[in-house]
Each structure stands twice: as structure tokens, then as C-alpha cells.
Backbone as JSON, one array per atom type, in Angstrom:
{
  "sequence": "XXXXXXXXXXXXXXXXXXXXXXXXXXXXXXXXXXXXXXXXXXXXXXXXXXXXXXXXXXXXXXXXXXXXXXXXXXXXXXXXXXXXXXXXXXXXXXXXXXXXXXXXXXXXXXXXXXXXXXXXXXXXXXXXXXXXXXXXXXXXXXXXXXXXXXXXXXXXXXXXXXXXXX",
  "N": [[33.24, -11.25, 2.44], [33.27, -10.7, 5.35], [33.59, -8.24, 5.71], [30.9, -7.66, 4.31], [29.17, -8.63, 6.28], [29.7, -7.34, 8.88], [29.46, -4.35, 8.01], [26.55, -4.92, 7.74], [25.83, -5.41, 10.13], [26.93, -3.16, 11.52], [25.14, -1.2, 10.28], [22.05, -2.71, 11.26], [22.55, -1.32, 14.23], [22.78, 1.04, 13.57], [20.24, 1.7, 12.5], [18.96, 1.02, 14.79], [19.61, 2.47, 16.61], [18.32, 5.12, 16.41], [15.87, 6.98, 17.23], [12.28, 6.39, 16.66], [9.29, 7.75, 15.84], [5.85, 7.31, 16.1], [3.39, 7.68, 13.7], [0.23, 9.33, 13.4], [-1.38, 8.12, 11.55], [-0.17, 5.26, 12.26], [2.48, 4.66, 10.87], [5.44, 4.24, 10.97], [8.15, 6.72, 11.72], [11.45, 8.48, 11.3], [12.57, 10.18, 14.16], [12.42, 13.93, 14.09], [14.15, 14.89, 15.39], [16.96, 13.96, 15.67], [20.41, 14.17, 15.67], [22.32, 16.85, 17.67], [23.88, 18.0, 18.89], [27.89, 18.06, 19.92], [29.75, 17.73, 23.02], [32.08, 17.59, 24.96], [32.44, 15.17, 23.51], [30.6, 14.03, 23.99], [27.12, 12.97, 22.52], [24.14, 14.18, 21.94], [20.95, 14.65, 21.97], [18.78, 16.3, 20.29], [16.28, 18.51, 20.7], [12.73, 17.81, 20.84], [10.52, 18.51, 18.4], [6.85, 19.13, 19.56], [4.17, 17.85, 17.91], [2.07, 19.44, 16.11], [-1.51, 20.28, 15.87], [-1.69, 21.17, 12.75], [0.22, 19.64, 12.07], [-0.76, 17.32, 12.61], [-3.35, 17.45, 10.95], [-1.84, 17.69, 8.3], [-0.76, 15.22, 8.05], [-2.73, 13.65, 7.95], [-4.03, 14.84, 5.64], [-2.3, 14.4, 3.99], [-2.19, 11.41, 3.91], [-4.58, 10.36, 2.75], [-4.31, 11.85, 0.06], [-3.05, 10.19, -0.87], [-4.03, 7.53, -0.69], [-6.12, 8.84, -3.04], [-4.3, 8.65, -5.42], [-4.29, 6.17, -6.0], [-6.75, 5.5, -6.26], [-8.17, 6.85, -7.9], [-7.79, 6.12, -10.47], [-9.53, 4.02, -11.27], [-12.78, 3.78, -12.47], [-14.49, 1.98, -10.65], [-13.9, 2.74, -7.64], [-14.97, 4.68, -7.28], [-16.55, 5.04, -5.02], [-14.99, 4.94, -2.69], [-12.76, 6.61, -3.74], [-14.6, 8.98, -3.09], [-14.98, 8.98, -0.26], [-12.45, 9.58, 0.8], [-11.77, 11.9, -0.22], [-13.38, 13.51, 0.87], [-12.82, 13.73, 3.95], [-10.54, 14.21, 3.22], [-10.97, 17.08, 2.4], [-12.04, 18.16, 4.92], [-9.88, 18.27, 6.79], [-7.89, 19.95, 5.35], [-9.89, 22.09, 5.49], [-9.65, 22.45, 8.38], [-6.71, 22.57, 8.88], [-6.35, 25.02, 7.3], [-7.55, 27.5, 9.19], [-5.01, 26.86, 10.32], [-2.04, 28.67, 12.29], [1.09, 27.95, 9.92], [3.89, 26.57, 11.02], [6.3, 27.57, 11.16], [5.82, 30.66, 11.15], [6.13, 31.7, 13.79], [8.77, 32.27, 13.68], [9.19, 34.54, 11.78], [9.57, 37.92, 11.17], [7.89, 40.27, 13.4], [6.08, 42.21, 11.57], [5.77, 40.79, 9.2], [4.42, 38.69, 9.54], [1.61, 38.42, 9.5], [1.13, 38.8, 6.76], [2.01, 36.71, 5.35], [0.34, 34.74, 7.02], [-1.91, 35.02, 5.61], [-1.22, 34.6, 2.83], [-0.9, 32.17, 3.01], [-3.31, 30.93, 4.07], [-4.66, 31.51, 1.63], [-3.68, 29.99, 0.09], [-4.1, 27.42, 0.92], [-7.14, 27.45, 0.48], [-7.0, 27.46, -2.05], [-6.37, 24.97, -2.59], [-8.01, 23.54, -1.39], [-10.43, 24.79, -3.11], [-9.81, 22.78, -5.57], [-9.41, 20.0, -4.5], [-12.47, 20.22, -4.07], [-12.83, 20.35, -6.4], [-12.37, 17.98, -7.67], [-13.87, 16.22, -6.51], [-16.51, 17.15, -8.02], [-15.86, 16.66, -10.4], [-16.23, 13.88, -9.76], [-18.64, 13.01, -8.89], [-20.06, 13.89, -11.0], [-19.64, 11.88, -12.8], [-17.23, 12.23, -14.81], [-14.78, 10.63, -14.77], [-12.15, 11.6, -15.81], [-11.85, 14.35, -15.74], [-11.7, 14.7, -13.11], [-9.46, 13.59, -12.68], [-7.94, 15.14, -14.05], [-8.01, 17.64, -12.37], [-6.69, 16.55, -10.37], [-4.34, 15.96, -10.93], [-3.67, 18.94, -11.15], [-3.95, 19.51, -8.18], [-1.82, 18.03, -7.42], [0.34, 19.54, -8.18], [0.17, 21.59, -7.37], [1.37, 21.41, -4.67], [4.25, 20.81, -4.07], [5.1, 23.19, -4.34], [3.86, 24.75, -2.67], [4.35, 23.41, -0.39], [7.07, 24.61, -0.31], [7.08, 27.07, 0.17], [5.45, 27.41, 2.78], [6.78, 25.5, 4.53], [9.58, 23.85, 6.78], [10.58, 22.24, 4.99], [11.14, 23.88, 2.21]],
  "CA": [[32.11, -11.76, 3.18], [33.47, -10.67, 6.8], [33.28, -7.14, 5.75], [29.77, -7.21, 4.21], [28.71, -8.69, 7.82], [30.01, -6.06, 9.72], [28.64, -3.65, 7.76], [24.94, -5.25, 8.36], [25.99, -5.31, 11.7], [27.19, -1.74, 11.68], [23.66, -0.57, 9.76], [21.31, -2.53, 12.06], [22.94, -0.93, 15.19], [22.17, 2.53, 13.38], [18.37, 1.55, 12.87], [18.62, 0.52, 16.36], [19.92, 3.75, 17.62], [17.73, 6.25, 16.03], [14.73, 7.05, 17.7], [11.56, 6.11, 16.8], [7.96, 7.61, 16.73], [4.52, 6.34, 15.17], [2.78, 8.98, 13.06], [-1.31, 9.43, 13.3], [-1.7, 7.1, 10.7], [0.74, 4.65, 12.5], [3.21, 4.54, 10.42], [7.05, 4.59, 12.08], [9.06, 7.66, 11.07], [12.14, 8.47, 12.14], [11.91, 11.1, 14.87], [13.03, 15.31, 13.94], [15.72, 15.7, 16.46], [18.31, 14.22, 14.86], [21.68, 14.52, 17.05], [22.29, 18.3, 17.49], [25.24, 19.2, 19.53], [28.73, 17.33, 20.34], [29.8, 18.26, 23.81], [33.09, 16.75, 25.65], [32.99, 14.1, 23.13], [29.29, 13.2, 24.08], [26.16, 12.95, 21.68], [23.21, 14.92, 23.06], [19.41, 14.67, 21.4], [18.25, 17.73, 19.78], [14.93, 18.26, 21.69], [11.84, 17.76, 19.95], [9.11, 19.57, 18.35], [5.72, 18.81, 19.77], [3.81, 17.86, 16.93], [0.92, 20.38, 16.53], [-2.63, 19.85, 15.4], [-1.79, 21.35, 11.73], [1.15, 18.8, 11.59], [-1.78, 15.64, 12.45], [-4.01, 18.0, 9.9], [-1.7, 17.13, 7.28], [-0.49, 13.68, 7.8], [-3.79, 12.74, 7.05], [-4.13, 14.97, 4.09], [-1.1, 13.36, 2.9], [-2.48, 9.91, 3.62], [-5.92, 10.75, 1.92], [-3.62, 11.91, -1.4], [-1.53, 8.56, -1.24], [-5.05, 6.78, -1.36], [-6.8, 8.99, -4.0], [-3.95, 8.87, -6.26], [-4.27, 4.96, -6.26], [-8.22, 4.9, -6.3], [-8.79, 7.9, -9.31], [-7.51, 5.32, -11.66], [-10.49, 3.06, -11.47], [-14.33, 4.12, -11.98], [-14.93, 1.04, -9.82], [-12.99, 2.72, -6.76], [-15.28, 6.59, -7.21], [-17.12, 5.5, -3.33], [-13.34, 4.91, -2.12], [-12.35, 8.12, -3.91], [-15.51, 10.37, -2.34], [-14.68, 9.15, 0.91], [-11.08, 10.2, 1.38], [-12.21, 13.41, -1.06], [-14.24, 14.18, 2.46], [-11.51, 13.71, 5.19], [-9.03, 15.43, 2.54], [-11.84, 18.68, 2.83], [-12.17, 18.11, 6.8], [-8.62, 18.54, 7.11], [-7.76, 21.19, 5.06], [-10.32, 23.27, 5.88], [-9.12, 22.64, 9.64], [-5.84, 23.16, 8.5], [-6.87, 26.36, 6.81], [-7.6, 28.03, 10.08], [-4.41, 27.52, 11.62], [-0.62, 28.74, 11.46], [2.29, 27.51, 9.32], [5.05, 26.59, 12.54], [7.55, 28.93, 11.14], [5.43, 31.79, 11.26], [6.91, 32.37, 14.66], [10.23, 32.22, 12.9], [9.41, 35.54, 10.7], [9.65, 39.45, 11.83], [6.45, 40.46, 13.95], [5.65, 43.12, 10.68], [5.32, 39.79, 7.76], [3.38, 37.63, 10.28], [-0.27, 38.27, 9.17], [0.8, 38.56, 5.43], [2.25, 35.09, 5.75], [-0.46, 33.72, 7.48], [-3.02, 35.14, 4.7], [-1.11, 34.09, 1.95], [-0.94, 30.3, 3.59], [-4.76, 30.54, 3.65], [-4.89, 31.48, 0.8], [-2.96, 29.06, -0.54], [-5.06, 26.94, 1.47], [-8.39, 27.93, -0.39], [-6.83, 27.14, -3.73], [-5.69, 23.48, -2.69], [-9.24, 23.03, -0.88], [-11.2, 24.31, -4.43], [-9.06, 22.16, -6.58], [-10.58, 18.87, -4.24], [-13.99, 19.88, -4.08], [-13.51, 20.43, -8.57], [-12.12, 17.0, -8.15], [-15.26, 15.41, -5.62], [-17.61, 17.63, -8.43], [-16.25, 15.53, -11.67], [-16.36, 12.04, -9.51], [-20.35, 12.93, -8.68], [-20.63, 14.19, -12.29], [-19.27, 11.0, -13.47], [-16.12, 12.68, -15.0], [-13.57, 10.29, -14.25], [-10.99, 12.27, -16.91], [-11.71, 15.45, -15.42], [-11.22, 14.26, -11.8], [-7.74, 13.49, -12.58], [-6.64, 16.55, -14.35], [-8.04, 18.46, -10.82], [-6.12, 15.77, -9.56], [-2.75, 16.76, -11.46], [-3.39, 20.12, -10.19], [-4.07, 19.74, -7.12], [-0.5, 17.31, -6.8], [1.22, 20.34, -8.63], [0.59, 22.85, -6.01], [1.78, 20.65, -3.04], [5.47, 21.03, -3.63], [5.63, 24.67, -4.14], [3.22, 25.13, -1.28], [5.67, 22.99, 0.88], [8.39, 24.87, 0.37], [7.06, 28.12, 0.65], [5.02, 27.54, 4.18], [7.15, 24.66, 5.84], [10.98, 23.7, 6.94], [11.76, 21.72, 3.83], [11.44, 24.85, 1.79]],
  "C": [[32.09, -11.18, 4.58], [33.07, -9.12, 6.59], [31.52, -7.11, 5.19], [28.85, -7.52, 5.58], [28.78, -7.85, 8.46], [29.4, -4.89, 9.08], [26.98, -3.75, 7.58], [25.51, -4.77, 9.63], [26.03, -3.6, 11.84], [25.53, -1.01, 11.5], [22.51, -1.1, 10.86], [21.52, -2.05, 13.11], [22.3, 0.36, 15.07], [21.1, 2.77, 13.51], [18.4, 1.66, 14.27], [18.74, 1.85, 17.55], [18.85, 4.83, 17.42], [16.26, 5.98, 16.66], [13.32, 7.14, 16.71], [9.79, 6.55, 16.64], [6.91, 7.32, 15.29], [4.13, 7.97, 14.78], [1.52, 9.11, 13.72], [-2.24, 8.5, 12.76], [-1.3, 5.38, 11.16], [1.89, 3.96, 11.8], [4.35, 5.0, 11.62], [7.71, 5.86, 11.34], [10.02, 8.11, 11.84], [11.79, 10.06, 12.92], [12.94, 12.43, 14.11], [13.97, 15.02, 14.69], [16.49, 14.73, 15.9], [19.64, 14.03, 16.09], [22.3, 16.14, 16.5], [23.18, 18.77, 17.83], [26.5, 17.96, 19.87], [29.18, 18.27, 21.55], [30.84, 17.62, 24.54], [32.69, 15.75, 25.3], [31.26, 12.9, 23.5], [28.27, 13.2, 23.36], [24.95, 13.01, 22.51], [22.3, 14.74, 21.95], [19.21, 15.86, 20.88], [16.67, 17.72, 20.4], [14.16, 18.29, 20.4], [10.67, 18.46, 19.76], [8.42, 18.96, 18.77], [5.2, 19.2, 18.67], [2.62, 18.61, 17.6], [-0.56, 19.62, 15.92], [-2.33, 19.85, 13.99], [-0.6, 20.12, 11.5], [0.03, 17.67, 11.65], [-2.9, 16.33, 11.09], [-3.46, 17.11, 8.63], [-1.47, 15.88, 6.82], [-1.39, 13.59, 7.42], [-4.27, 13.78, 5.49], [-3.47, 14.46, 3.08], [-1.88, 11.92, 2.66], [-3.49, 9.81, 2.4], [-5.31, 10.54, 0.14], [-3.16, 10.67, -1.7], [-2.97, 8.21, -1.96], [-5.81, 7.28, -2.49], [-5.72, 8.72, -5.76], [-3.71, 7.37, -6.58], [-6.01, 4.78, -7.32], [-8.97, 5.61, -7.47], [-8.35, 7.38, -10.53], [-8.34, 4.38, -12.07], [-12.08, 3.85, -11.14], [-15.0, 3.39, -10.61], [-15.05, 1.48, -8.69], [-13.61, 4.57, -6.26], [-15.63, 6.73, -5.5], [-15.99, 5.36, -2.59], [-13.12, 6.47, -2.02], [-13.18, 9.55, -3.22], [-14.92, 10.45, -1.01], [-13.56, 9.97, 1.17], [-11.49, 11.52, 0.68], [-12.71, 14.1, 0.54], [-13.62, 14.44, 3.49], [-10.8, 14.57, 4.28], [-9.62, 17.1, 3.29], [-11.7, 19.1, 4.41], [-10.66, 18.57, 6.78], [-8.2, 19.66, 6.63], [-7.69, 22.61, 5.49], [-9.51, 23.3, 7.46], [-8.01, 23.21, 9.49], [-5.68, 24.71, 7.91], [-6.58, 27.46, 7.86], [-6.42, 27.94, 10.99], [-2.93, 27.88, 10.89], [0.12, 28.43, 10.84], [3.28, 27.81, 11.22], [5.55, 27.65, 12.26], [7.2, 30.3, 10.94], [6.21, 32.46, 12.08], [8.29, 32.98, 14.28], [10.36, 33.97, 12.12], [9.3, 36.92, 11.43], [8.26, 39.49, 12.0], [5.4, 41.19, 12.39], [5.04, 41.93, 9.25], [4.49, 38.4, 8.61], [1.91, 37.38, 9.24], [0.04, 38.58, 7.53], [0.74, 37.06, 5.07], [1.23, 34.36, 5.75], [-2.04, 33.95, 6.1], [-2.81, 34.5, 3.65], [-0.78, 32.23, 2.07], [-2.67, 30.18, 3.94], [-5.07, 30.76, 2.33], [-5.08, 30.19, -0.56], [-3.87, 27.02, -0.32], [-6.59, 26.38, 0.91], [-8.26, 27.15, -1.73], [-6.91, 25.13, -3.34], [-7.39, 22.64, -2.04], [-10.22, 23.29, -2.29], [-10.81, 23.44, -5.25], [-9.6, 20.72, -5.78], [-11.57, 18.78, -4.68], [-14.23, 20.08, -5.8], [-13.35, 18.96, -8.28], [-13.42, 15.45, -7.78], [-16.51, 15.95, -7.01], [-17.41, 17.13, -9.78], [-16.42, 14.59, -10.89], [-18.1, 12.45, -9.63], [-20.66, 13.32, -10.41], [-20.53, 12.89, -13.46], [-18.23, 11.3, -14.54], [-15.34, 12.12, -14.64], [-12.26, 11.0, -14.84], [-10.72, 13.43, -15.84], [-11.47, 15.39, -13.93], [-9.87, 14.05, -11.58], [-7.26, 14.23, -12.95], [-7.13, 17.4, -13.16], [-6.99, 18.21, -10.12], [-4.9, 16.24, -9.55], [-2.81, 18.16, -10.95], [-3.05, 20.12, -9.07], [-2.11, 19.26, -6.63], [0.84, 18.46, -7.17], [0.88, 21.34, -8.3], [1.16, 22.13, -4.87], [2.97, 21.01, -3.32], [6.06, 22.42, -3.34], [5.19, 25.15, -2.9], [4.24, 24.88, -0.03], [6.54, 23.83, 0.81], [8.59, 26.35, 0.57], [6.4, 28.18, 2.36], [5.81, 26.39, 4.94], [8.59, 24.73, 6.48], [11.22, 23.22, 5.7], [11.97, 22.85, 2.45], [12.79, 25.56, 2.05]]
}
């Protein structure tokens, strides 16, 4: 009993230590930096990225996905599903137009292939919505969800070719 206390104790201390920030959406997440360097025995911050526009781009494309992949299960739920279908597009496309972070990261010479084949990539994940907005208006709920399955089975490869968790 004394030890499972202390180990609460121990764990909320950890919550308690780790920093902190709200998303876009306001959700809490814990922050990137991390602890980065030990230094005479001291624990130093890892500085932090400044989140960019294409990072608030996607949070909400992410959010958008959370909600369509609730709301494409019910006909009832299609003026739900258009809406976020619309913000998903808005974002995208915004997203579309700008860099992957770790571009900087790559030799000056694979820059602009990079960045073509992340629009590209881009393009595909933005037609694969607007098939999925063109069964909901068609009244296609079936065919709205196999867009749908597409669309969710390019996101991981995409991630891990244009981001860090790649």
C-alpha cells in the first residue's frame, strides 16, 4: 500500500513537472522540448520549436478527421460531415502551399523536389476529400467511406515521409 502511494506521488510530480502547452483546438499536449542536455548534474529545457502556420494547418485537419470519422457513420450526421469536409479543404489547400519543417533539414540540391513531392502528396489527400464531400452530396453514404478509408490510408505514410515522426 505505502509503495503504491509513493509511486502516485512519484507520477503526479512527473505530470507536474512537464511542461505544458494548449494546442489550436485547446487541447493540452505535452510540450516538444523534452529535457535535452545534462550539464554539471543540472537538467536544462531543450528550446522550443515555434509552432508554424502548417503545424496550426494540420491540427485542425487532424481535428476535422477525428470528427468525420465519427460523423460518416450516420446519414443523419451528412450536414456535420460537409461542414468539417470544408475546413478539412481550407486547410489543406493552405497547407498545400507551404513547406514541410524539415525541408530546411535536407541538402540545398533535394529541396524543391521535396517540396513538390509534399504538394503533391498534398493534391492527392485534398482529391480524395473533395471524392468524399462528392458521394455525401450524391447521397453515397458507402462510397463516402471507402474515400474515407483512403484518404486515412495515406496519412501515415505521408507522415512519415514529410514530418519528424518518420
Amino acid at each position: 500500500m505505502n509503495r503504491l502511494y509513493l509511486s502516485s506521488l512519484g507520477l503526479a510530480a512527473l505530470c507536474l513537472a512537464l511542461p505544458l502547452n494548449l494546442t489550436s483546438n485547446g487541447l493540452a499536449r505535452v510540450a516538444a522540448s523534452g529535457i535535452s542536455a545534462f550539464q554539471d548534474g543540472d537538467v536544462q529545457p531543450a528550446p522550443e520549436q515555434e509552432e508554424t502556420d502548417l503545424d496550426r494547418d494540420m491540427l485542425e485537419v487532424k481535428a476535422q478527421v477525428r470528427l468525420l470519422r465519427r460523423s460518416l457513420r450516420s446519414p443523419d450526421k451528412n450536414e456535420a460531415s460537409l461542414k468539417s469536409l470544408q475546413i478539412l479543404e481550407t486547410h489543406v489547400l493552405a497547407a498545400k502551399g507551404r513547406a514541410p519543417r524539415n525541408t530546411q533539414d535536407l541538402p540545398e540540391a533535394e529541396r524543391a523536389a521535396y517540396v513538390l513531392s509534399y504538394r503533391a502528396d498534398m493534391l492527392k489527400f485534398l482529391s480524395i476529400a473533395i471524392a468524399v464531400e462528392s458521394a455525401l452530396i450524391a447521397g453515397d453514404q458507402d462510397g463516402a467511406q471507402e474515400h474515407f478509408k483512403a484518404f486515412r490510408e495515406q496519412e501515415d505514410p505521408a507522415h512519415e515521409k514529410f514530418t519528424d515522426e518518420g
